[in-house]
Phi, psi and omega in degrees: 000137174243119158302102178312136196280077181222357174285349204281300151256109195274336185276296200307319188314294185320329169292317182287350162261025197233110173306106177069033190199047196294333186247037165295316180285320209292076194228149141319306200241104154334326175289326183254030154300119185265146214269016178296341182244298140005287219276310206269343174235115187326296227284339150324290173341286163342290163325280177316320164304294154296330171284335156277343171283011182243353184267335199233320179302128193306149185260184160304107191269093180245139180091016164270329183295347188300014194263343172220234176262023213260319172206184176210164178248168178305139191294351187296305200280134160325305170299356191274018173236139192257141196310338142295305160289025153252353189061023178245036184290191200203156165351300190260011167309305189220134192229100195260359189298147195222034192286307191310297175291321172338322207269317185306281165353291147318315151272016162284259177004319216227024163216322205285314178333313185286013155232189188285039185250153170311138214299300199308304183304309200287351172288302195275016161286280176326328202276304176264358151289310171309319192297310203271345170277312179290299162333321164291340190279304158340270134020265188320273180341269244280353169293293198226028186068190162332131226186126214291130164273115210222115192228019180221122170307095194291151175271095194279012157271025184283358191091228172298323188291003176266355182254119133302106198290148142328076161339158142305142192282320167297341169274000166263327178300262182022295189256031192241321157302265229319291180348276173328294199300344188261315198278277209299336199282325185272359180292149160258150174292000173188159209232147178289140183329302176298344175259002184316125186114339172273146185296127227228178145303340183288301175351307215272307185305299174299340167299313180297304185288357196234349131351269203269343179292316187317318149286001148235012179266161188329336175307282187269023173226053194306316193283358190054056173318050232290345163312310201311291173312292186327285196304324152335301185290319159298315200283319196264337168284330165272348217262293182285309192322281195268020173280313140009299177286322175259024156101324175314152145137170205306134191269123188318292181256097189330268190311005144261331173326334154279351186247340152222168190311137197190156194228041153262353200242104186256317168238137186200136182250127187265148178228158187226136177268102031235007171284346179206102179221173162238189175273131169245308148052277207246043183239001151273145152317119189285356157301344187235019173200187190230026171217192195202138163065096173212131171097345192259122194324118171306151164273354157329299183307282220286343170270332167325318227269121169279189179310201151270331172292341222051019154248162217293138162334132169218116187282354173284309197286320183277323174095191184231342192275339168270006202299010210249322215272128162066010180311188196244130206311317218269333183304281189345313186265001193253327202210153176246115201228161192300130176102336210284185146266064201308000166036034161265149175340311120017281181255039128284342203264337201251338178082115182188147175261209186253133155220110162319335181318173185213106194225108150312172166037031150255094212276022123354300218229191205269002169077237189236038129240070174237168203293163177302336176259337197062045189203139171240172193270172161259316205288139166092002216261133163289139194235036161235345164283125180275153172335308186314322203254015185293345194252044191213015141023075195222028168289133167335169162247117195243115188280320198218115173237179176342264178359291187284011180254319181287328190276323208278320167324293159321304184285015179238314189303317164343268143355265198303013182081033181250072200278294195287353180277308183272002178288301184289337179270311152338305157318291178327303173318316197265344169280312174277006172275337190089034156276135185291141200291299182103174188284002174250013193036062146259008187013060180061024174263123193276337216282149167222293188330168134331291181292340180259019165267280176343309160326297189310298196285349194270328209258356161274354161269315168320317176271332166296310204247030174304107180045062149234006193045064229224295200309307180300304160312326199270322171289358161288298155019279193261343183061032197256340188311005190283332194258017126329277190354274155005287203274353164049344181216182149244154192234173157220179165255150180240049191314107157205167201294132183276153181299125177101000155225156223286140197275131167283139165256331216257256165275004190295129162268154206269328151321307204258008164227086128280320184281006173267057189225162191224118178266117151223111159341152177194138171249164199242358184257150195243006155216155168297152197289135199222066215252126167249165170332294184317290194321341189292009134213142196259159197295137148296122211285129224283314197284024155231359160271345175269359172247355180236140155289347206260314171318130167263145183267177179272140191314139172091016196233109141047050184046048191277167191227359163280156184236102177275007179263349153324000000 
């Protein structure tokens, strides 16, 4: 899928494609746009449209894993254990608010009828505006619970009617469903090479299952609502059928999915070089880049990963120094490790593999800024770009694929006693990761109980979706940061050449000198980690409680009084 390369400049680019309509867009207030010119010319339309997948569609998330156990950044900055695990975030920590595109939308929403485009074009102009207002709500929602619903285009001479009270958080699920349910029926299953890259049906559908798993899983389903699920487990079961149907489903080979064309990738923003790229800098090794420590994978992460039978790592039995050897498929494309071959342009140029190891005086090498963990990320790395070119970046971004419509499906089959359903998506994940069926086809899954599926599905999304930003969410979710708590630190290896053997640059295989290396646990957080209670919704941001009088803040925040759990 391709996003169209209008995200770069967002007004002007978009203008330079409109024929006889250089200033149509070019307004401060998105409201006085007419809609006599708008409305009546597609690549207008077009145009408008786009300036919301570009205001709202998720970028590339690199420097998100340092938010849980998932990764860490470099020890030079200050900043690098993030303000929720240190337990000192504040009011103004995460700022999720989306009322701008909200408002563009609404005037979409509430003009294009009045102009002279075809029935058919103004539905799926329409079809993917609703998709993109419950996104954005959504958004809103898993951040701070309810939130004011404005489904009409505000007048900013209205006064006092522009302030709005807090919704309920169920009346925003509520109207986050409709939204959808109105975006699938006008949506096409699919878009022609020139619109390729636009929110299809799978979108509206698989948007809805991951919608309602949020809304049942514990952050907001404290009472263990058994509806909550049963709808979740319908919304993701309708969910796989007809992404299924439209052509969806698991891409044989996991360590390609960023790198081709694939029909696992339901939302994804494509970027192209040189209109849209981003910075990778510092998600590279720093001989190869020009910032340093994002991302980089915790020893929590590279032991999570199983065997290749599919059982679970055991560092007594293997040691750290084997930690690399006989892994679960998905370890290879996800994590970088000393000796691999890690293949970006650099060291394909030099023929070398990556060594992580940590050797003084030798100025080859990164010296004392190497990573901290001694693993760098893999999944996602442009491997055609040299250090010069790192900040020109263009693997997709895939926000939402098969994979997570099937596990969200499992984790709800669950909830509801559906064991062998949910068992059967676990099985699926690891058959197409290349885990050995074993002699029971169970791919090393043990779990039978409830609670120990539940165990199963938190810690294979951890490892399916390792830096998709995933993670963070799913321990809001789920109420799970306690066991950050629990673990008080994140760890890494502390890797170096034991004396009297030759330090490898080049092709040494890693197999056959892993033992001239010296493994030391290391821990990388420099206080225990400490995630309260409050943050599983977070504080409305003091500058939008100081322009609405009618916002409340949220309960556990500065004497707030709202209840996101309504």
């Amino acid at each position: 899928m391709t996003i169209k390369l209008i995200f770069k400049l967002p007004i002007l680019l978009l203008l330079l494609c409109i024929a006889g309509c250089s200033k149509v867009l070019d307004k401060q207030n998105p409201g006085a746009i007419n809609p006599d010119l708008t409305w009546n010319d597609l690549n207008a339309a077009n145009a408008y449209i786009n300036e919301i997948y570009a205001d709202i569609m998720p970028e590339f998330a690199i420097n998100e894993g340092r938010n849980t156990d998932e990764g860490s950044e470099s020890y030079l900055f200050n900043s690098y254990m993030a303000p929720h695990l240190r337990g000192s975030a504040t009011i103004d920590t995460w700022n999720f608010w989306s009322y701008d595109v909200i408002h563009k939308i609404n005037i979409l929403l509430t003009q294009i009828d009045k102009g002279g485009l075809t029935s058919d074009l103004k539905e799926q102009i329409k079809g993917q505006a609703y998709f993109w207002r419950a996104f954005a709500y959504f958004t809103m929602v898993r951040a701070y619970g309810g939130v004011p619903l404005v489904l009409e285009p505000q007048d900013p001479k209205s006064g006092d009617a522009l302030f709005l009270p807090r919704n309920k958080t169920s009346e925003c699920i509520e109207q986050i469903v409709r939204d959808l349910d109105v975006a699938m029926a006008k949506l096409p299953v699919s878009w022609g090479s020139a619109d390729k890259g636009k929110i299809d049906k799978s979108a509206a559908f698989a948007f809805k299952g991951r919608v309602l798993l949020y809304y049942a899983s514990p952050q907001f389903n404290i009472q263990n609502s058994t509806e909550r699920w049963v709808n979740a487990y319908n919304a993701n079961k309708t969910a796989i059928d007809s992404c299924t149907a439209f052509g969806k489903g698991l891409f044989a080979n996991f360590a390609n999915i960023w790198y081709e064309d694939n029909n696992e990738v339901i939302i994804e923003k494509q970027y192209h070089y040189p209109e849209l790229v981003y910075d990778e800098n510092g998600a590279r090794p720093v001989r190869w880049s020009l910032s340093v420590g994002w991302d980089w994978p915790t020893l929590e992460l590279t032991t999570a990963f199983p065997m290749k039978d599919g059982s679970p790592y055991n560092v007594a039995q293997s040691g750290y120094g084997l930690l690399f050897k006989d892994r679960d498929p998905r370890y290879y494309a996800t994590i970088a490790y000393n000796g691999s071959d890690y293949g970006i342009k650099d060291l394909v140029t030099l023929n070398a593999n990556l060594w992580t190891y940590h050797k003084y005086g030798l100025p080859d090498f990164e010296g004392t800024l190497f990573s901290n963990t001694s693993f760098y990320r893999n999944k996602g790395i442009d491997k055609t770009i040299n250090s010069a070119n790192a900040s020109n970046a263009s693997v997709p971004w895939i926000e939402l694929r098969f994979a997570e419509v099937l596990m969200n499906f499992g984790e709800a089959a669950n909830e509801i006693g559906k064991t062998d359903k949910a068992l059967d998506v676990l099985y699926q994940i690891r058959q197409r990761a290349g885990i050995l069926p074993g002699p029971d086809n169970r791919y090393g899954i043990t779990a039978n109980s409830q609670s120990e599926i539940r165990d199963a599905y938190r810690n294979e999304r951890f490892i399916e979706f390792a830096f998709e930003n995933k993670r963070f969410w799913d321990l809001r979710r789920l109420r799970k940061f306690e066991l950050l708590n629990q673990m008080q630190s994140r760890h890494g290896l502390y890797i170096t050449l034991k004396d009297g053997f030759i330090p490898p640059l080049g092709k040494e295989d890693i197999h056959q000198i892993y033992d001239e290396f010296n493994y030391e646990v290391k821990t990388i957080d420099p206080q225990p980690i400490s995630w309260k209670e409050n943050y599983y919704f977070f504080a409305i941001p003091k500058q939008y409680l100081d322009r609405n009088s009618k916002l409340m803040q949220t309960k556990g925040w500065d004497n707030g009084s709202f209840d996101p759990l309504q």
